[in-house]
N, C-alpha and C positions, 0 to 999 in steps of 0.2 A: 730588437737589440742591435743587429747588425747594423739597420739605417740609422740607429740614433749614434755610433762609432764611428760610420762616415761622413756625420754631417761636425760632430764636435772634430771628426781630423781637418774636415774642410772651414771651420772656422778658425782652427790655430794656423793653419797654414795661410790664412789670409790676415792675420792676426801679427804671426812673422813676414810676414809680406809687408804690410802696413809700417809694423814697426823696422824692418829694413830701410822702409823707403825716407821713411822719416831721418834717423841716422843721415844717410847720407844727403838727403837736403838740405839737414841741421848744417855739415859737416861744409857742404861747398856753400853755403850762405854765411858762416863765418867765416872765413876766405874772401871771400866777395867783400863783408862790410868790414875788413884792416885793411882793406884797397881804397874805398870809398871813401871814410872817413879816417882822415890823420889824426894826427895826435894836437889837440890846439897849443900843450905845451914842450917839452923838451922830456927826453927820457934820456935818464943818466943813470949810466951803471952803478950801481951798488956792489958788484962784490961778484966774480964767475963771469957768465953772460947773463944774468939779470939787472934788470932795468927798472927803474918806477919813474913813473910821471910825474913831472913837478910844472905849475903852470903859476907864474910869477907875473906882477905887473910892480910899476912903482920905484920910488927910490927914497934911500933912509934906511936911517936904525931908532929904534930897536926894529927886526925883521919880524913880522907879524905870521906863525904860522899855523894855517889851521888843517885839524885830523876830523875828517865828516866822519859820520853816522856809520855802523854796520850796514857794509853795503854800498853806503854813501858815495860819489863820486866829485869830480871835481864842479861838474855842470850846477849841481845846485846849490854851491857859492859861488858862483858868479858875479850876480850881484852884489854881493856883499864886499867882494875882492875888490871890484868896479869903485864901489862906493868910498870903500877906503884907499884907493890909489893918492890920492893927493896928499893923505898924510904921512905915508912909511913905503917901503919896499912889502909888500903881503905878498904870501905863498897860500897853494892849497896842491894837495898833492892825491895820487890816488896810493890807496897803500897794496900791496903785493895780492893780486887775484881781481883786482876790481879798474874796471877805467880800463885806459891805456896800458896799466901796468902789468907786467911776467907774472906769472905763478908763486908765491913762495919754494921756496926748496919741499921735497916732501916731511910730514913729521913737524913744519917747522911755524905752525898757525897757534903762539903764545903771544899772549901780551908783550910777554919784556921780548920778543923777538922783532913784533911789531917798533917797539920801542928802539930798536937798535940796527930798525931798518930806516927809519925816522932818523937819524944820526948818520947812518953811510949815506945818506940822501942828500944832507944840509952841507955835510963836507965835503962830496964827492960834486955839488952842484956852485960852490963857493960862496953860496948864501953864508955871512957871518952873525956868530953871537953877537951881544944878546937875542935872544929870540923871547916873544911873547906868543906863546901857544894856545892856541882856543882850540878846543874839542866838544864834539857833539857828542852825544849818547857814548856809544859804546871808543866813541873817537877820544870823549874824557879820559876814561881808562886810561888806554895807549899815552895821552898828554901828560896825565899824571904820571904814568910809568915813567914816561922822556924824561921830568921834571926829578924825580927822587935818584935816577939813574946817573942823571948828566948834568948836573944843579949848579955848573959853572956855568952852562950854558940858554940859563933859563933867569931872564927878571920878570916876568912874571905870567901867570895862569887866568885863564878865561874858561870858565867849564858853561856849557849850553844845555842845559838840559842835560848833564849828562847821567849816566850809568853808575852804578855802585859799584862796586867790586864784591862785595856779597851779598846783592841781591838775590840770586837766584836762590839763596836760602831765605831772605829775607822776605820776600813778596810770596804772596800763595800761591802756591804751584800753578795754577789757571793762568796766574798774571804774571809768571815769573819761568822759570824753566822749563816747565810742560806747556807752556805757549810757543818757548823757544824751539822747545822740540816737534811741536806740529808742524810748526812755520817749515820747519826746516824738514818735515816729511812730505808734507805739498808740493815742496818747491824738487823735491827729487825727484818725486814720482809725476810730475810734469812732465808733458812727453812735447820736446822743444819744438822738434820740426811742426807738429799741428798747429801750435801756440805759435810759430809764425807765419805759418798758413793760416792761420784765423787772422791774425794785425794784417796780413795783406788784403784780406777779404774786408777788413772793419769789421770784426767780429770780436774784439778785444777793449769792450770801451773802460775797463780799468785798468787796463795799461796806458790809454792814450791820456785819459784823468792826470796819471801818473807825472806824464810825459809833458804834458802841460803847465801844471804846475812848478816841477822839479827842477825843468832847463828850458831856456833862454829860448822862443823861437827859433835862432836860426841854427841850435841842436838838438834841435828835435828829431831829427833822423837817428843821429848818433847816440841819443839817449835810449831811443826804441833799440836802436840794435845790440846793446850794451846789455840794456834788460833782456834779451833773447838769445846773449851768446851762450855757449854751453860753460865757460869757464866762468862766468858771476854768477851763472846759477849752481857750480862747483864751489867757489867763492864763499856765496851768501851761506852754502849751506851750512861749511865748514867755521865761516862764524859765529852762523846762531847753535850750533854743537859746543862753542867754545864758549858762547853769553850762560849756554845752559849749564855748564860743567864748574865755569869761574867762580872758586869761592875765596877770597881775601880779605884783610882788614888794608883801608886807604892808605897808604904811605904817607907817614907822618912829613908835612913839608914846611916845617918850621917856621921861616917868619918869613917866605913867600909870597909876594903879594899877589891874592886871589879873589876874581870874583866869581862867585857862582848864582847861575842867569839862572833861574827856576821858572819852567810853568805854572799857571797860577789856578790853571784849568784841568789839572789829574783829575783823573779816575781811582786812583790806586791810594790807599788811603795810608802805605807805609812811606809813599815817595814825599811827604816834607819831613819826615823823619832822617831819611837817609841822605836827604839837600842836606838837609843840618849838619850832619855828621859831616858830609866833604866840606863844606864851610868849618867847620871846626878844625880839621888838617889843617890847616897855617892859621898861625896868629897874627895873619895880616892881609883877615880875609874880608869881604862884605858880601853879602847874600839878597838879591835882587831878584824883585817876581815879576814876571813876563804879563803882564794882567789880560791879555785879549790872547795869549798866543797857545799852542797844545804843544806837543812832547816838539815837533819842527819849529821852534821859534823864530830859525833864521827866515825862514819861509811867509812862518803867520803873524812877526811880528819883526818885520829884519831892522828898522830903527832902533829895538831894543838892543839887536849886540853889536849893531854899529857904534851905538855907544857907551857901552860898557870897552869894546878896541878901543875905542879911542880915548876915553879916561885912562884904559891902562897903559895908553903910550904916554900919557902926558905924565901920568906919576910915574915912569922907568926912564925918563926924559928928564924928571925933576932931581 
């Protein structure tokens, strides 16, 4: 009994050892990568000493801007930003925990907060109305909230695939909140420093999958270390806690003019239900299916919401 109480002390103490060591290599490895890698756009104060990143190309109105994915950052529209440069002034921005951008305040990870950080952003950085806002997944949400909140400042909506607002009641708990909530128990209980001690080794090939796909070669650095800091893994989690929890009806958006981009390749057998439903918010909507693309459409199928932006600059044009 004795040897087996010395051997269980001598693994917890190497156990706290380990995980000490990890801590602080997490800790000076993100130090290291806000040295390495800048900010490829401008951070503009919003409000206190917080900051969010907004990375603009182009020129024109209506100003084109788009809210990625839970999580999402600015690197995996890139493209798309690229693509439409020659028609308008386009934005994509990182919203508060993710990218280049500060923390939110504490307490303060709501939709409509998101939303009205979306707004200290566009004023504070002098991007002007009109804005035409595309949002992905959980980035709809937040667009739609911008749009019912600030309607002077919106001609019109682009939704990508995106999110319900009472999904999480709607879909079955597997595919819907209890997904949300795993997602978001993994990603805590990740122990950071190993996980970048494995990406150094090459021992992480779904994060390099990731990395590959999501950003540009030549930020592929910056996206690995983005995925590995300790505050998007603080971030993400704090998200999908908030996708899990979020229960609303869409904000009615009048005669708005809206497209919503649908995949055409779900799994989930209540999401053309609920496409329908956000297409029903405004009476000046059209509903469009992505027919080769999955829940990433910009990704799997980026022609489709290139041009869907760009129809919807020409009718806020017209």
């Amino acid at each position: 009994m004795a040897q087996a109480k010395q051997l269980l002390a001598r693994a917890l103490l190497v156990a706290a050892t380990a995980g000490a060591a990890s801590a602080v290599y997490q800790r000076a490895a993100d130090l290291r990568d806000r040295r390495r890698f800048p900010p490829p756009g401008r951070l503009v104060p919003v409000g206190g000493d917080r900051r969010l990143h907004l990375y603009e190309v182009g020129e024109g109105t209506p100003a084109v801007v788009i809210v990625p994915a839970l999580n999402g950052n600015i690197l995996e529209w890139l493209h798309i930003v690229r693509e439409l440069r020659p028609d308008t002034r386009v934005c994509v921005y990182d919203r508060a925990g993710i990218g280049w951008s500060d923390p939110p305040p504490p307490g303060r990870l709501t939709i409509p907060a998101m939303a009205a950080d979306l707004y200290a952003l566009l004023e504070a950085s002098g991007v002007a109305p009109p804005y035409i806002v595309a949002g992905h997944s959980l980035g709809g949400v937040v667009a739609r909230r911008f749009a019912a909140d600030y309607p002077k400042q919106v001609c019109g909506l682009v939704l990508v695939d995106s999110s319900h607002d009472d999904q999480a009641a709607r879909l079955p708990w597997r595919q819907g909140a209890g997904a949300n909530l795993e997602f978001a128990l993994r990603r805590q209980t990740r122990i950071l420093g190993a996980r970048r001690l494995g990406a150094a080794l090459g021992l992480t090939p779904d994060l390099e999958a990731s990395v590959a796909i999501e950003a540009p070669p030549e930020y592929a650095d910056a996206a690995r270390a983005i995925s590995l800091s300790t505050l998007s893994r603080r971030t993400t989690v704090a998200e999908m806690l908030l996708a899990a929890r979020h229960r609303n009806r869409p904000p009615d958006l009048g005669s708005l003019p809206l497209t919503v981009l649908t995949s055409a390749t779900t799994t989930l057998a209540a999401w053309p239900q609920l496409q329908d439903e956000l297409a029903a918010t405004s009476t000046a909507s059209r509903h469009v299916h992505a027919r080769h693309a999955g829940h990433n459409i910009h990704i799997d199928e980026p022609e489709a919401v290139v041009r869907a932006i760009r129809d919807m600059i020409d009718l806020c044009r017209s």
